[in-house]
Each structure stands twice: as structure tokens, then as C-alpha cells.
BAFITI-81491 format. One record per residue (C-alpha): residue number from 1; x negated, y, z negated. Coordinates in steps of 0.02 Angstrom, whole numbers. Example, Ala and Ser with C-alpha at 12.3 -4.5 7.8 and 13.67 -1.06 7.14 Angstrom:
% BAFITI-81491
+-----+--------+--------+--------+
!   k !     c1 !     c2 !     c3 !
+-----+--------+--------+--------+
!   1 !   -615 !   -225 !   -390 !
!   2 !   -684 !    -53 !   -357 !
+-----+--------+--------+--------+
//
This chain:
% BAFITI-81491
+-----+--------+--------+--------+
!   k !     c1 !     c2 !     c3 !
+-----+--------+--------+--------+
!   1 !   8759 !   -719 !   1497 !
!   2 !   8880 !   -631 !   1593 !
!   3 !   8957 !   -712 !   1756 !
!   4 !   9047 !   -642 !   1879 !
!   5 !   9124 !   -649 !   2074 !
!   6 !   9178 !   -484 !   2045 !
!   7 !   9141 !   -373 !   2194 !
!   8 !   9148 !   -216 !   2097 !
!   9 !   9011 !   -291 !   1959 !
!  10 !   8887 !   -325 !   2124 !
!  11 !   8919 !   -133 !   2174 !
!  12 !   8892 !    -66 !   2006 !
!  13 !   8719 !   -183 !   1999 !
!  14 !   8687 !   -117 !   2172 !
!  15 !   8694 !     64 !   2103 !
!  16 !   8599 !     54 !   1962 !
!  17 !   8468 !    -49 !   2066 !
!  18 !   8452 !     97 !   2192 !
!  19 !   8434 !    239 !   2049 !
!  20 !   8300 !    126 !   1971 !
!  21 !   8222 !    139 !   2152 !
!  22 !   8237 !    317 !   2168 !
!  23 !   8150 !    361 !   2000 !
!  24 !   7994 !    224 !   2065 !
!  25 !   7999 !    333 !   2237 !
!  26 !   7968 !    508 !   2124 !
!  27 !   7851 !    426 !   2049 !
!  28 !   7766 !    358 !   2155 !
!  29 !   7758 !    528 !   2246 !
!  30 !   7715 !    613 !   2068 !
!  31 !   7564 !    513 !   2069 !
!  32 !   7517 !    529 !   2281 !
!  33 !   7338 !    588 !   2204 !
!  34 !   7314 !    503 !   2051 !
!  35 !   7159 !    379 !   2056 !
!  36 !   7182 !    225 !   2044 !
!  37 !   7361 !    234 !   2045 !
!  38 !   7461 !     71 !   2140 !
!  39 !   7625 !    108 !   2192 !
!  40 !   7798 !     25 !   2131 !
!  41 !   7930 !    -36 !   2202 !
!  42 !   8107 !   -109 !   2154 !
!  43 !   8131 !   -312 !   2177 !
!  44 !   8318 !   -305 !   2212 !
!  45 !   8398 !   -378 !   2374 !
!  46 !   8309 !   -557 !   2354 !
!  47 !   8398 !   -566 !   2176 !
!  48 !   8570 !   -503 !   2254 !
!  49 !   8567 !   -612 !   2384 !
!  50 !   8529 !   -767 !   2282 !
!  51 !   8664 !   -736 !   2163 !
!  52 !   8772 !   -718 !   2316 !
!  53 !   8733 !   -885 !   2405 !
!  54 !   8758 !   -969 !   2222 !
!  55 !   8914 !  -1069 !   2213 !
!  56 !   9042 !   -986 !   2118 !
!  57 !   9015 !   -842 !   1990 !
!  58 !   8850 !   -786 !   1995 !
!  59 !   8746 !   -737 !   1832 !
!  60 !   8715 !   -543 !   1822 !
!  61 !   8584 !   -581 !   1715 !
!  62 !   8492 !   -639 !   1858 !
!  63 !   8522 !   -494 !   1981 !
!  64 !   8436 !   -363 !   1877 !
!  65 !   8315 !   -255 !   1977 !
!  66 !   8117 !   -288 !   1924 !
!  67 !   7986 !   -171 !   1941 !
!  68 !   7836 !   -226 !   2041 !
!  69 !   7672 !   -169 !   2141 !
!  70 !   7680 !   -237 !   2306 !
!  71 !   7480 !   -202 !   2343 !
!  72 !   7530 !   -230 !   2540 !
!  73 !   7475 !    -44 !   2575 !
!  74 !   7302 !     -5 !   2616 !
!  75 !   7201 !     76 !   2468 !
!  76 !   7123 !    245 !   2493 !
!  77 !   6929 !    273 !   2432 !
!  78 !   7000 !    337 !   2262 !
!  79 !   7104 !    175 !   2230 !
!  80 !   7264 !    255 !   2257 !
!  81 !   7386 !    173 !   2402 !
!  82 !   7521 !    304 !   2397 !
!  83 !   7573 !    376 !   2547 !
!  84 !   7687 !    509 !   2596 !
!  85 !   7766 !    472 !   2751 !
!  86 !   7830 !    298 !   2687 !
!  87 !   7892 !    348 !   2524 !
!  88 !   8008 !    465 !   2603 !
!  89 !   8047 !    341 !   2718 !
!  90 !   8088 !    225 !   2594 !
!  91 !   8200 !    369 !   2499 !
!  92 !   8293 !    391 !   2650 !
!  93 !   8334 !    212 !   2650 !
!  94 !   8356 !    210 !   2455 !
!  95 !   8488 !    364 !   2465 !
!  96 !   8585 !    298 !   2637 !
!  97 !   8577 !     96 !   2514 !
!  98 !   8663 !    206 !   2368 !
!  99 !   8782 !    309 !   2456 !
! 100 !   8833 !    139 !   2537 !
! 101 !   8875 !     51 !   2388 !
! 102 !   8948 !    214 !   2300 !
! 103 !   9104 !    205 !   2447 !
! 104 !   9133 !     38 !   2423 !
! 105 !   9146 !     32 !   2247 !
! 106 !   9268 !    204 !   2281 !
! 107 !   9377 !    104 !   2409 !
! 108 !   9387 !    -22 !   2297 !
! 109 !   9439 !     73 !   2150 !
! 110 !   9550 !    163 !   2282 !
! 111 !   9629 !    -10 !   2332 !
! 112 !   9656 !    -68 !   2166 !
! 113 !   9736 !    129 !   2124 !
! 114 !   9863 !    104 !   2260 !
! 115 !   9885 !    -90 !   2209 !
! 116 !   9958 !    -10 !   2045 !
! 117 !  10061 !    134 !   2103 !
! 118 !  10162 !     26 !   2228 !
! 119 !  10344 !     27 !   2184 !
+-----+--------+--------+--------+
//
């Protein structure tokens, strides 16, 4: 197991989380008229923040992002509950999440750059 209070693991998680979420969202669009066909959905945030709250270094073992159907979207007469306007909605999200934790972890990395070069 791998623990950490390392801002700069939680970022990296973070990213990988939100890619993970971006492939569900194609996917989920892919499949917008496929019967029977139950969207997914990334289990993230809840994770992050519990690892957060923990006391001390938190285990990144248990902050990695689960696949899941949330089934809290009404179900079309083919059995599909895709729709449109909320996956892009939730891709705008996704991308605005990622580019979020993407220039952190860069001013961080920046930080630590100009930590070194001081002379």
C-alpha cells in the first residue's frame, strides 16, 4: 500500500480520475442509441475526499476512481438512459475538473523548479 500527504500524488490521482471520466463520457455518448445500454459514471470525489479528512497520510490505494451505473436517469422505451444534453454537460465539467488539477500540479512543479534554482 502506498501512503502519502503528498499534494502532487492527490493531483496526479485527480488526473487520471478525470481521463477515466472522459473515456466513460465517449462512451457513454458512443452508445446514446444502444438498447439497453445504462450509462457509467466515475466514483471519484467521495474517495478523494475521504482520504483527505483521514488523519495523516492517506492510502492511494483507496482513492482509485471506480466505475459505476448510477441508474438515477430516467430510462427511455428501449432501455437506454443516455442522454445528450447531460453528458456534455458533464464533459464540460470533466474537462474544466482536469484542466484544474493539470495547473496545480504545473505550479507546483513550478514552485518546487524555482525552490531548486535559488542561489
Amino acid at each position: 500500500m502506498s501512503r502519502t500527504s503528498n499534494i502532487v500524488d492527490f493531483l496526479e490521482a485527480g488526473i487520471k480520475a478525470e481521463s477515466l471520466r472522459q473515456k466513460a463520457i465517449a462512451n457513454n455518448v458512443a452508445n446514446l442509441q444502444t438498447a439497453g445500454y445504462r450509462r457509467i459514471d466515475i466514483k471519484f470525489e467521495q474517495l478523494l475526499a475521504k482520504a483527505l479528512n483521514s488523519h495523516g497520510a492517506a492510502d492511494l490505494d483507496e482513492i482509485r476512481p471506480l466505475i459505476y451505473q448510477p441508474k438515477q436517469t430516467p430510462v427511455k422505451s428501449n432501455g437506454n438512459d443516455v442522454n445528450l444534453e447531460t453528458e456534455v454537460g458533464e464533459m464540460v465539467k470533466n474537462t474544466l475538473r482536469h484542466k484544474l488539477f493539470v495547473r496545480l500540479l504545473n505550479k507546483k512543479y513550478l514552485a518546487m523548479e524555482a525552490a531548486i534554482n535559488v542561489k
